[in-house]
C-alpha positions as CSV (number, residue, x, y, z in Angstrom):
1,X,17.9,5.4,-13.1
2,X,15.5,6.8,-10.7
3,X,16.4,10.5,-9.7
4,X,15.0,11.8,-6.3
5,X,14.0,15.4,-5.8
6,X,17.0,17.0,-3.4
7,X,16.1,20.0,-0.2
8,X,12.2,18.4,-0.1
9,X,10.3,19.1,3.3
10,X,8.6,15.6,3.0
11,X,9.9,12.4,1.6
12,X,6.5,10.1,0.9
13,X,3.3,11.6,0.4
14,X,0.3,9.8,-0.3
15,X,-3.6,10.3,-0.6
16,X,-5.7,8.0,1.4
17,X,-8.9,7.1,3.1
18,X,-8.4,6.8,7.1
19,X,-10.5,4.1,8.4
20,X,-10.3,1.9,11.3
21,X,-10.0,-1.8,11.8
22,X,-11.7,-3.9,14.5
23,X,-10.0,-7.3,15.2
24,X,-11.0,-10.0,17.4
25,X,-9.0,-10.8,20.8
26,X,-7.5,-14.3,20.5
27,X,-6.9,-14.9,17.1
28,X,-11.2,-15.8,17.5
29,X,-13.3,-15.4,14.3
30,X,-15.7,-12.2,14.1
31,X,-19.0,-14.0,14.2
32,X,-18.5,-15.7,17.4
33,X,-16.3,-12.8,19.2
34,X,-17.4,-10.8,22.1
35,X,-13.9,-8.6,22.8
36,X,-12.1,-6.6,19.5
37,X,-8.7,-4.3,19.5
38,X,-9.4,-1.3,17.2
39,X,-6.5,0.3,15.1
40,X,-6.1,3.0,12.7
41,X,-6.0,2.2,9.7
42,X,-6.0,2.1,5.7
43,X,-3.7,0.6,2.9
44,X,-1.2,3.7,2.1
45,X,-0.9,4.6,5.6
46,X,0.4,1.2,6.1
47,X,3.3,2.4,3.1
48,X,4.0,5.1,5.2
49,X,5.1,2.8,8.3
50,X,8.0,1.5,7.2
51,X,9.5,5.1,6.6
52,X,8.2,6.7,9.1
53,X,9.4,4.7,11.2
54,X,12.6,4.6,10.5
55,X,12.9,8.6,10.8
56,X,11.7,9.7,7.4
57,X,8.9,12.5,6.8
58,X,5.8,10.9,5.5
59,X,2.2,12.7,5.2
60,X,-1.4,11.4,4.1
61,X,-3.6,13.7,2.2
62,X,-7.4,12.6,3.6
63,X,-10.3,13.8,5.2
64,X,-11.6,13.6,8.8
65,X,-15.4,13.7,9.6
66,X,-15.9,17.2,11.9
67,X,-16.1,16.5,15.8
68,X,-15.7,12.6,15.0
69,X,-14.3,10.7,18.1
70,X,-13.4,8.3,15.4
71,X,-11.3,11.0,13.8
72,X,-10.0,12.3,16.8
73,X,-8.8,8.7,17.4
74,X,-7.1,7.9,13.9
75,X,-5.5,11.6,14.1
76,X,-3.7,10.6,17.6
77,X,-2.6,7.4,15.8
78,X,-1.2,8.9,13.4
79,X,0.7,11.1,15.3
80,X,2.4,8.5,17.4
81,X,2.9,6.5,14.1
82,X,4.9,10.3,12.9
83,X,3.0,10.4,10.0
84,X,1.7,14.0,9.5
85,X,-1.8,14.9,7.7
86,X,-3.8,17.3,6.6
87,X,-7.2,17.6,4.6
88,X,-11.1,18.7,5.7
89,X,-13.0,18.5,8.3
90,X,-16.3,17.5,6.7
91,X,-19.4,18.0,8.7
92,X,-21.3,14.6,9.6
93,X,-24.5,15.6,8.6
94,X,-26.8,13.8,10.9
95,X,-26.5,10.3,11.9
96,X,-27.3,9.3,8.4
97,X,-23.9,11.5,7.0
98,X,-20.7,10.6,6.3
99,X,-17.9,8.8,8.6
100,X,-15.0,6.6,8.6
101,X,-14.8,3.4,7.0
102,X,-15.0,0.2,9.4
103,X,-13.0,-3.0,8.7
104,X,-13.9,-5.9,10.4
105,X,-11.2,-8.8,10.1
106,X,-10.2,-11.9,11.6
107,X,-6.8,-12.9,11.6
108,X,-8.1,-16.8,10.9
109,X,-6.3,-19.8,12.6
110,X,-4.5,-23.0,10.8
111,X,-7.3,-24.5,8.4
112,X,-9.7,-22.0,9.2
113,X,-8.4,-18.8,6.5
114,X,-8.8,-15.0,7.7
115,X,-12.3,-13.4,6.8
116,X,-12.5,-9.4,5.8
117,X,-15.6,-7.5,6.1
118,X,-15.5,-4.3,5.0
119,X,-18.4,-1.8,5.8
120,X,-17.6,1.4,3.5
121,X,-21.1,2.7,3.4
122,X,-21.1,6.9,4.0
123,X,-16.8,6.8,4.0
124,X,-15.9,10.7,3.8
125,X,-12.7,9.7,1.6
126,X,-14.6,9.3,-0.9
127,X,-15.5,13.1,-1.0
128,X,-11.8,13.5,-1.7
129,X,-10.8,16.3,-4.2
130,X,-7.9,18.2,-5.5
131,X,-9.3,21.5,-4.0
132,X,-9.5,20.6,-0.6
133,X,-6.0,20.7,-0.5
134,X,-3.4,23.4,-1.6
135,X,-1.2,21.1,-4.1
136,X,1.3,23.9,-4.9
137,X,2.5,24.2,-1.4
138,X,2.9,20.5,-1.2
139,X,4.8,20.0,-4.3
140,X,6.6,22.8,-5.3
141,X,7.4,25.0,-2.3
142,X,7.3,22.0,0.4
143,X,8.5,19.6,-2.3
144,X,7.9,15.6,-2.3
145,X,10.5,13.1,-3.3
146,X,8.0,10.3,-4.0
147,X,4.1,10.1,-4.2
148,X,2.5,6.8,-3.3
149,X,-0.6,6.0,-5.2
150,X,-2.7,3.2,-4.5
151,X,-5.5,1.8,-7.0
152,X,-8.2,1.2,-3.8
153,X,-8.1,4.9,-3.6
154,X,-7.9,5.8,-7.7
155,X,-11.4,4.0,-8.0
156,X,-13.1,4.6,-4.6
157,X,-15.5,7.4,-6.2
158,X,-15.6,9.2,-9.0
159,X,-14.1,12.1,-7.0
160,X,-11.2,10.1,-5.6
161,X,-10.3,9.3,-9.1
162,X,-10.3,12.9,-10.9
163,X,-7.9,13.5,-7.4
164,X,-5.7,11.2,-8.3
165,X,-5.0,12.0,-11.1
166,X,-4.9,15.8,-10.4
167,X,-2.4,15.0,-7.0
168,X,-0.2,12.9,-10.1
169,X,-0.1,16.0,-12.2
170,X,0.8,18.2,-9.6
171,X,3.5,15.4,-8.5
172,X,4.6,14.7,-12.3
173,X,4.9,19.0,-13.0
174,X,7.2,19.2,-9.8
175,X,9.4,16.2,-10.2
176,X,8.6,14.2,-7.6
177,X,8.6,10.7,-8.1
178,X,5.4,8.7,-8.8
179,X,4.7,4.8,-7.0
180,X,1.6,3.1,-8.2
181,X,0.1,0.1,-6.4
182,X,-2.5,-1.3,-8.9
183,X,-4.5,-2.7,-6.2
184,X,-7.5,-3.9,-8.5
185,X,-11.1,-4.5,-6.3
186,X,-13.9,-6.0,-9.0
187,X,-16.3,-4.4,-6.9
188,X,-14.4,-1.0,-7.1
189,X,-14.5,-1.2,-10.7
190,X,-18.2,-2.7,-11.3
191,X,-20.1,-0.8,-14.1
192,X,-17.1,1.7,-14.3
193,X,-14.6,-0.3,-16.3
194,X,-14.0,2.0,-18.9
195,X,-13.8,5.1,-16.9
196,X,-11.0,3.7,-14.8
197,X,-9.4,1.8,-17.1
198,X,-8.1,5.3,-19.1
199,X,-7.8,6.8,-15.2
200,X,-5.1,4.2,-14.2
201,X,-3.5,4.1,-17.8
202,X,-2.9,7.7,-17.2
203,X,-1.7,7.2,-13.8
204,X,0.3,4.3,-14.7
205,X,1.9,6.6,-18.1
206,X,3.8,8.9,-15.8
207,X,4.7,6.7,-12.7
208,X,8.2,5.8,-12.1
209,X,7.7,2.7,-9.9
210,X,4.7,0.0,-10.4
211,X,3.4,-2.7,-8.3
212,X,1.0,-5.3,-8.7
213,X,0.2,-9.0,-9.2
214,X,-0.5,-10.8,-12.2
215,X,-4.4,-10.2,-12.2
216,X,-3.4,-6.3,-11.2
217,X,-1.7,-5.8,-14.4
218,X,-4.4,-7.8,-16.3
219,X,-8.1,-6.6,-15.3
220,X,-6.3,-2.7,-14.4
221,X,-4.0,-2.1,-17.3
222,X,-5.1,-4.7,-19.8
223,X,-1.8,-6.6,-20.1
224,X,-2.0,-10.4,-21.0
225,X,-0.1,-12.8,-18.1
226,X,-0.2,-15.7,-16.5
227,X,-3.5,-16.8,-14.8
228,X,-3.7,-16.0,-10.8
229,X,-3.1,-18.7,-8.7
230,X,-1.0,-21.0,-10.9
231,X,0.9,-24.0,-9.1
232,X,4.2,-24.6,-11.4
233,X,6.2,-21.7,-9.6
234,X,8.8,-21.4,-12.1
235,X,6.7,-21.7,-15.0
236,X,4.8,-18.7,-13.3
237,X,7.8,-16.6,-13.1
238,X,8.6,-16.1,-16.3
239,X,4.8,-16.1,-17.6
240,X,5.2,-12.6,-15.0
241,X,9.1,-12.2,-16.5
242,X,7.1,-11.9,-20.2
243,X,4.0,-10.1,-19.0
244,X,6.0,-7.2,-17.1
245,X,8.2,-7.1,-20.6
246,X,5.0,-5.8,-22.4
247,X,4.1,-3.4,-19.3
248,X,7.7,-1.7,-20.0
249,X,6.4,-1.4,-24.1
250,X,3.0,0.2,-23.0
251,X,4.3,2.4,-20.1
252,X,8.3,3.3,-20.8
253,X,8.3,5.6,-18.4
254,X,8.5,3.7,-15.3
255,X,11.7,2.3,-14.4
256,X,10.8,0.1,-11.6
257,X,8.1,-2.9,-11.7
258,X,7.4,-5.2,-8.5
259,X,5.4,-7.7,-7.3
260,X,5.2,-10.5,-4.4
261,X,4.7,-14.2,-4.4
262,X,2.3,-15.7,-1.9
263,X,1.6,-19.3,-1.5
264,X,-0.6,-19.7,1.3
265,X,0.2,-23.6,3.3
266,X,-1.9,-22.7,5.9
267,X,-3.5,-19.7,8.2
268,X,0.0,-19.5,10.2
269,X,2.4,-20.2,7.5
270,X,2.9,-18.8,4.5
271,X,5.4,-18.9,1.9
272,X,6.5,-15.6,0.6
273,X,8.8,-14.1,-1.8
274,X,9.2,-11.0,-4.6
275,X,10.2,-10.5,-8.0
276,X,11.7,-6.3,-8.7
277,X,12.7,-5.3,-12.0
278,X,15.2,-2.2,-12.6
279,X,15.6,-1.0,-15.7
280,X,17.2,-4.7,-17.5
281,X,17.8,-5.9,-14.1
282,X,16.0,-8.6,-12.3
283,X,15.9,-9.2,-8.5
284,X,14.2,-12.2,-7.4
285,X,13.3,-13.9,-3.5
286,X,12.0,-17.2,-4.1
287,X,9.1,-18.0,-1.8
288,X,10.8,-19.6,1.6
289,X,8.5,-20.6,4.8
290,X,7.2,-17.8,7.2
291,X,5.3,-18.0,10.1
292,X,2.1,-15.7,10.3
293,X,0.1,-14.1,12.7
294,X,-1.8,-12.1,10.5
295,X,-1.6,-11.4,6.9
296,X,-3.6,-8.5,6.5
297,X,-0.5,-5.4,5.5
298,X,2.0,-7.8,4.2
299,X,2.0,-6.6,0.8
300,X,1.7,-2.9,1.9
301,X,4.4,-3.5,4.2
302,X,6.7,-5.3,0.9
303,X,5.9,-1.3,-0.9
304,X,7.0,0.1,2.4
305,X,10.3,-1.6,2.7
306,X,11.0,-1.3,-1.4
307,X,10.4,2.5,-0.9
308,X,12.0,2.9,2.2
309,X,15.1,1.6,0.6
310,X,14.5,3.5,-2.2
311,X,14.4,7.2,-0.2
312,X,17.3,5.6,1.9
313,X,19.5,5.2,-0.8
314,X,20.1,1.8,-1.0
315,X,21.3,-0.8,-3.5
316,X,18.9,-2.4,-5.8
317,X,19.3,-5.4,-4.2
318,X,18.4,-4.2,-1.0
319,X,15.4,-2.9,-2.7
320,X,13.8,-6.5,-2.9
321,X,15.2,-7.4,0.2
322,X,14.1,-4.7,2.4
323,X,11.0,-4.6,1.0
324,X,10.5,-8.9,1.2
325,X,11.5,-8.4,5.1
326,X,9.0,-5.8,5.6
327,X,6.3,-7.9,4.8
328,X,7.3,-10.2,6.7
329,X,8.1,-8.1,10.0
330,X,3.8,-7.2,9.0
331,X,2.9,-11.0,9.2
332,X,4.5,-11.0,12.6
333,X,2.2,-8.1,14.4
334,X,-2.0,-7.7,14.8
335,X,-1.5,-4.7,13.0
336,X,-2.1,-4.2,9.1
337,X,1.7,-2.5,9.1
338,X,5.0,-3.5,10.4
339,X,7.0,-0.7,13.0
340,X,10.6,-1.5,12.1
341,X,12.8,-0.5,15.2
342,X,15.6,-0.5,13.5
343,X,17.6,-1.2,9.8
344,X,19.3,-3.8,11.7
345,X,15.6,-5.5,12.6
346,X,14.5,-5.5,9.2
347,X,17.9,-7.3,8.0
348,X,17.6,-9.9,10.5
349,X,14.5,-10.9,9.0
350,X,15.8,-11.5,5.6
351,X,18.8,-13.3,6.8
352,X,16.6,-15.7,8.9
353,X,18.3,-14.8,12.5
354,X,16.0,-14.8,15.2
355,X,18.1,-14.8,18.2
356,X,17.5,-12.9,20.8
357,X,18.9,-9.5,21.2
358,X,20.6,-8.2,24.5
């Protein structure tokens, strides 16, 4: 059973990489756009949402280029999203230096599939280290009940990955509770394979919760499954069922495993469902219809919801459900990450009721 830290100052912590994303008006693809909205933005933050949201007390642990109007923008986004920070202010450097990472996305339309152009070159996350932050008054005097970890971070740099795995230490020695996203990116991992293979085997050793997809599990931890993109559902299932069977024999520690099922039927419609596994227990949403408006932060907003219902106190059952409705309630918004307004919202979208509300 998974056993939360009690009298903690914040409830989800996680390290990330602020960045923004830049989206084109009208659903239009990039190349051919002349107007684009611009949001804050990065994969854990979009974690953070759910719970933040919904009146928890969430913090990222990053870095902010000095006298950035960038920064200054993603730090005023935050704070209407009620997600605290804290980290460095890194001088620029010259227009050559460091700055925020730019994502440049289309949100794609019917036949014609979203396109993600990421332009990482100069990020300041990936100066990220242990000392630029003061990890004892973070987890044992302010205390954390759970630390989110996601793999885009573990292998952005070398130095994001030794701060990782420090931050998981210091999380680990205080007993807060760890959640691992796998997150595998080949181009992350090119000609460091080795390096953070034993980095996320580590990481993986002492978390409580782990997330990924089949191919996470394979090309991050090594584990044999069933091949990505398979068409017999079912079959598929239990190929995962078997697969997460011999995660549990290589990592015993972690108590919770999860996972989402995505079958794409076009740009606007989606069909989406989950698999969670507690201890010998196995929750499962088998993919139903959703409509999409863009896909980019569903399966952040699915870790949201499962770790929102997690801090909440929920059932396991509401684990998967939360978590599958979450995801959804992302598909529905521009934004990578949904903004629950309420519990109530978030269980309307699993049970399928749409009606208006007066």
């Amino acid at each position: 059973m998974l056993k939360l830290r009690e009298n903690c100052k914040y409830d989800l912590v996680c390290p990330t990489s602020m960045g923004v994303r830049i989206t084109p008006v009208n659903r239009l693809p990039v190349h051919t756009s002349h107007l684009f909205e611009m949001q804050a933005t990065s994969a854990e933050s979009n974690v953070l949402n759910v719970s933040s949201s919904l009146g928890l007390k969430t913090m990222v642990l990053t870095s902010f280029v000095k006298e950035s109007p960038i920064a200054s923008f993603i730090k005023s986004e935050l704070r209407f999203r009620n997600i605290d920070y804290v980290g460095p202010e890194v001088e620029q450097g010259g227009a050559w230096g460091y700055r925020h990472q730019f994502n440049i996305a289309d949100s794609g339309f019917g036949s014609r599939g979203p396109r993600v152009w990421n332009d990482r070159s100069g990020e300041v996350g990936r100066t990220l280290k242990a000392s630029d932050f003061d990890l004892k008054k973070i987890f044992e005097e302010d205390g954390v009940r759970i630390l989110h970890l996601s793999g885009l971070i573990a292998a952005l740099s070398h130095e994001t990955t030794q701060f990782c795995l420090d931050v998981a230490r210091a999380a680990k020695k205080n007993g807060t509770l760890i959640s691992f996203d796998l997150n595998f990116r080949a181009s992350f991992w090119k000609g460091r394979e080795a390096e953070l293979s034993a980095a996320f085997s580590e990481i993986a050793s002492v978390a409580d919760i782990l997330v990924g997809n089949e191919e996470d599990f394979q090309l991050c931890l090594g584990m044999k499954g069933p091949e990505a993109g398979g068409k017999d559902l079912a079959n598929k299932i239990e190929q995962f069922k078997g697969m997460i069977g011999e995660v549990k024999k290589a990592y015993p520690n972690a108590q919770v495993y999860a996972t989402t099922l995505r079958e794409v039927v076009s740009a606007n419609e989606h069909n989406w469902g989950a698999l969670v596994s507690v201890g010998n227990n196995w929750y499962e949403e088998l993919p139903r219809p959703i409509q999409v408006m863009d896909r980019i932060g569903g399966g952040d907003g699915f870790v949201g919801g499962l770790l929102y219902a997690i801090l909440a106190g929920k059932s396991e059952e509401q684990w998967i459900q939360f978590g599958w409705a979450t995801g959804v309630l992302a598909a529905t918004v521009l934004t990578d990450y949904g903004t629950p307004a309420d519990e109530d919202q978030i269980m309307s979208i699993y049970k399928g009721n749409a009606r208006v509300k007066r």
